[in-house]
N, C-alpha and C positions, 0 to 999 in steps of 0.2 A: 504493500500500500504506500503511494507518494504520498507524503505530509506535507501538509500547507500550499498546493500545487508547483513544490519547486523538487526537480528530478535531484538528487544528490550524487553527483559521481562520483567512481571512484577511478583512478588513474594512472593505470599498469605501464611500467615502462617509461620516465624522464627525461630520457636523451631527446635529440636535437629537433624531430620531427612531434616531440610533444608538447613544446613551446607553443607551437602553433594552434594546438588544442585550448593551450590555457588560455590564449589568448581566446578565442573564440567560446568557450566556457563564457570566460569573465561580461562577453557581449551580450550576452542573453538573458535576461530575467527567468528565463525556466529555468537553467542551469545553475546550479551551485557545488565547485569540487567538494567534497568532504571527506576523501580517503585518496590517500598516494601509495605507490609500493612500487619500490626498483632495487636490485644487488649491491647496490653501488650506494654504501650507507651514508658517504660525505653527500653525493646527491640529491640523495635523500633528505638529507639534514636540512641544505640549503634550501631545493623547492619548496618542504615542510614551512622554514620560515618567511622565506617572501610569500607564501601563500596563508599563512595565519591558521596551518593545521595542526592540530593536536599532537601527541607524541604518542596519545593508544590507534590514531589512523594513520601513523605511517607504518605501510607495513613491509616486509624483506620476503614475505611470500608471496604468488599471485591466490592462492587458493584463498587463504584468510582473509584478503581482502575482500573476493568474492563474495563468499559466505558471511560476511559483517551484514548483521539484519538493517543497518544502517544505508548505507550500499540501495540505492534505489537503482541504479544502473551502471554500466560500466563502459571506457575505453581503452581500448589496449592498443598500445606504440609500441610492443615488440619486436625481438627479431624473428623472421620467419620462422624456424624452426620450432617456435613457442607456439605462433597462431594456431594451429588447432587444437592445444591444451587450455588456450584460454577460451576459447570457443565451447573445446569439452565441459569443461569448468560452468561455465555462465548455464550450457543448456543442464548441468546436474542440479545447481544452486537457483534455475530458474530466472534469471538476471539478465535483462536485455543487456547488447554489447552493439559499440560502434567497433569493430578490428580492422584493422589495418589490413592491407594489400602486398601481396596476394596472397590470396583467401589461405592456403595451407602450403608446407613445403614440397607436396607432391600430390597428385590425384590421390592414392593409394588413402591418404587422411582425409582428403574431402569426401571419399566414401564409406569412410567409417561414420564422419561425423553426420553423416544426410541421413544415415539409418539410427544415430542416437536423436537426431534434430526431429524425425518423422514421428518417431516416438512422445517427445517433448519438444515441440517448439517453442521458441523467445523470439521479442524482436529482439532481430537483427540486422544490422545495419553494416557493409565493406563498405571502405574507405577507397571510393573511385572518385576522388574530389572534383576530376575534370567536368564531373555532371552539374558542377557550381559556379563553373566560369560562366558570366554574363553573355560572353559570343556564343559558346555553347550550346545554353539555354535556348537563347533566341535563332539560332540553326535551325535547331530540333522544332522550333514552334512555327520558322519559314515550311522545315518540310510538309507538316504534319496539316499547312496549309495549299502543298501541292504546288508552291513557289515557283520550284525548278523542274518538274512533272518525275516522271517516274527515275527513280535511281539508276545510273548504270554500271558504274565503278565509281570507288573508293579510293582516296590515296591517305596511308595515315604513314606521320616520321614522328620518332620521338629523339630528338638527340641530346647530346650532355658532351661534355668534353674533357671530365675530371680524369679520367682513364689516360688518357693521351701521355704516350711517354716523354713529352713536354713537362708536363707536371712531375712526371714522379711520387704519384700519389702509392701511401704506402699500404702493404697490406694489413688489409682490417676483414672483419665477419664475412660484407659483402663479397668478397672474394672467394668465400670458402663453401663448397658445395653441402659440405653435412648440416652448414648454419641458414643458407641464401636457399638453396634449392639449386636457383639459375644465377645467371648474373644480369646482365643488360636485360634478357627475355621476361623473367619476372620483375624486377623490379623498375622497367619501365615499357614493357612489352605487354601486361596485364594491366594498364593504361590506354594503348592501341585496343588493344581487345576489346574493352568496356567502352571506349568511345563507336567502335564499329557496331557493336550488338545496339549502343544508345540510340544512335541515328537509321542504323538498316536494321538489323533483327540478328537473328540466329546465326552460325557458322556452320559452314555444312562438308567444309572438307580445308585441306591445307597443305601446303607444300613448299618446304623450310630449307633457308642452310644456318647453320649457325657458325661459328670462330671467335677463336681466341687469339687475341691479336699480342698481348704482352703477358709471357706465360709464366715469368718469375717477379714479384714484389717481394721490397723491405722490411722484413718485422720490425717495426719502429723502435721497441723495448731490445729487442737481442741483436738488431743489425743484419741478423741472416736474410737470406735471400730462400723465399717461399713460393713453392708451386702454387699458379692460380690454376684452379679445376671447373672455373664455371665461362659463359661468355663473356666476350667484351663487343658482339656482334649478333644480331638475328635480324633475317630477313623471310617476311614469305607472302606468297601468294596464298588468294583464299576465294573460294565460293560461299558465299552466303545468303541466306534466304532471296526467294525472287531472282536468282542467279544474278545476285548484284556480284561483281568483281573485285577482289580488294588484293593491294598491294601495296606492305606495310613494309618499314625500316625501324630498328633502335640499334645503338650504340651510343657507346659514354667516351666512345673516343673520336668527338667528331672536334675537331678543334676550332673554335670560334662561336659554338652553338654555348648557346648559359641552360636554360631552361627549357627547349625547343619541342612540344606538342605540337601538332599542326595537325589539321583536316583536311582534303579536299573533296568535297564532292560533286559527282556530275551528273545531273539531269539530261531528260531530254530538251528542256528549254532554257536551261541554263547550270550555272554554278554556285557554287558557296565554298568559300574559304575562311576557317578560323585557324587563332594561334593563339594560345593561350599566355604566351607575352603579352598580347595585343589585348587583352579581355573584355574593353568594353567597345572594342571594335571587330565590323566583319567585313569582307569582301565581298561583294557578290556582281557578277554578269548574267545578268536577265534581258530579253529584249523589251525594251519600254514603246515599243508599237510605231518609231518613227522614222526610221531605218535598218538595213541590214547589219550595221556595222554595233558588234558588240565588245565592250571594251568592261574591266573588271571597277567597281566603283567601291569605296567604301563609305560604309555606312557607321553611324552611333550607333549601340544599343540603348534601347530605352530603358529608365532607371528598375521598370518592371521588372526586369529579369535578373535582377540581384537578390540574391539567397543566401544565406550562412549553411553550411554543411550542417554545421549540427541542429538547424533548425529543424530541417526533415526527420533527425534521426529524435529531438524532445516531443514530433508530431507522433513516431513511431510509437517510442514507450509511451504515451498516453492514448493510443486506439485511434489514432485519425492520421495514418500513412497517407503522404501525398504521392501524386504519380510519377514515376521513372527514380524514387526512391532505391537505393541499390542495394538490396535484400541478402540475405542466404544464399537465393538462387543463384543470384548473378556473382555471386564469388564460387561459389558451384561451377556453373558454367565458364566462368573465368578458368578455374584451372584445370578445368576438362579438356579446351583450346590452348592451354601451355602443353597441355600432356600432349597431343595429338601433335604441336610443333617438336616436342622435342624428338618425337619417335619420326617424328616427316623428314627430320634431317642426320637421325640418326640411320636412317635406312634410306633414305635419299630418293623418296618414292612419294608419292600423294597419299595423306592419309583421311579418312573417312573420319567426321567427327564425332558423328553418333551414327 
């Protein structure tokens, strides 16, 4: 039972991608943290005090946290290879969760968890943020008005650049297949995924290469030089519902990209283009009825289409989900389409997605 209509979170995991949460917690009048929990007990300490939490709600377990009758819901910023423990966790203890992406460290636990989740469902809510970007929004709500007419291909890039042996970026989790799963492919490949199911629908088949472009990093603590086991590269072709066409790129060793999500889509009577740099702007080539001649224009989004992430997810835990909300399912399906890439490139053949 929520007390006094404000949700209480609690908040698994403080590293770098969970600042972002506080922040957007502290935004919200539904939202209020009231339990923390991460390994890292100086961290601990610190977020505990600039957040004005108690010393019985910090906790060094996930489970405890969990189960605190206090705990009205939970988010978890873990590393991959936790997300379906804290997933298991919430659906035992009955505890709506926002989790992080992607959904589990391998198919193998997202079909454990579907048969514990079938059993006992929660909301639940994956963290595909891209479905909050204002251009985004307003895409989905051009197509859904038939804008650019029927879909025919898709172009989706996600690029990064931290990878690049420019940098010198040392080795950490992300690199490590038993912790990450993938590298580049999940953790920003299951981004492309969720943006292509948002705007077209379902995947229906796929056809992959993947590489690893810099195969030894620095253990920054001991100096040695460490095998990377996951990508720094995934590309593939894809059928998806309606035989729309998709043909996607990631890699974190693209040099000069910061942030780089991009959309392209093609109609039969035009185009749209978003970037999720650009967020409160879109591209679009439509013919406006007065010549042949079609050139790409951009446009404002209107202020309509700004949303806070977690607002969807305080609509979920209280019985009133809004729509394209990114559920259970869609982190289901999310890592069903990593599996089927990674076997598409491990066997270098097209593979069937369901």
């Amino acid at each position: 039972m929520i007390k006094n209509d404000v949700i209480t979170i609690g908040l698994i995991g403080l590293g770098g991608m969970a600042n972002a949460h506080r922040r957007m917690i502290s935004e919200l009048k539904q939202l209020k943290l009231g339990a923390l929990c991460d390994v890292n007990e100086e961290l601990l300490t610190k977020i505990g005090e600039e957040e004005g939490i108690s010393q019985e709600k910090r906790f060094n377990n996930m489970e405890a946290l969990i189960a605190d009758p206090d705990v009205d819901a939970v988010i978890s910023i873990v590393p991959n290879f936790l997300h379906a423990k804290a997933l298991e966790l919430c659906i035992q203890y009955q505890k709506p969760i926002m989790a992080e992406k992607p959904f589990t460290l391998n198919f193998a636990e997202a079909e454990i968890l579907a048969v514990l989740y079938e059993k006992q469902p929660i909301p639940c809510m994956v963290g595909f943020s891209y479905r909050y970007v204002p251009s985004f929004r307003y895409a989905k709500k051009l197509l859904e008005e038939n804008q650019i007419g029927a879909i025919r291909h898709i172009a989706v890039r996600y690029l990064q650049s931290f990878g690049a042996p420019l940098f010198e970026a040392p080795y950490a989790w992300r690199f490590n297949k038993a912790v990450t799963g993938t590298g580049a492919l999940g953790d920003l490949g299951a981004h492309m995924i969720d943006s292509a199911r948002f705007f077209v629908g379902e995947f229906k088949s796929v056809s992959a290469l993947m590489e690893t472009f810099v195969h030894e990093r620095k253990d920054p603590i001991s100096g040695e030089m460490i095998v990377v086991d996951v990508d720094d590269y995934a590309s593939f072709q894809a059928v998806l519902v309606n035989h729309v066409i998709g043909n996607f790129i990631t890699t974190r060793n693209a040099v000069g990209s910061g942030n780089q999500h991009e959309v392209t889509l093609y109609g039969d009577y035009g185009t749209i283009h978003v970037n999720c740099e650009r967020p409160d702007e879109i591209d679009i080539c439509i013919s406006d009825g007065t010549d042949n001649r079609l050139i790409f224009k951009t446009k404002k989004v209107p202020e309509s289409y700004k949303r806070q992430q977690l607002e969807d997810f305080a609509d979920l835990v209280t019985n009133n989900q809004q729509t394209g909300t990114p559920t259970f399912y869609d982190g289901y399906q999310n890592q069903k389409v990593l599996e089927r890439i990674i076997q598409s490139a491990e066997s270098g053949k097209t593979v069937i997605v369901d």
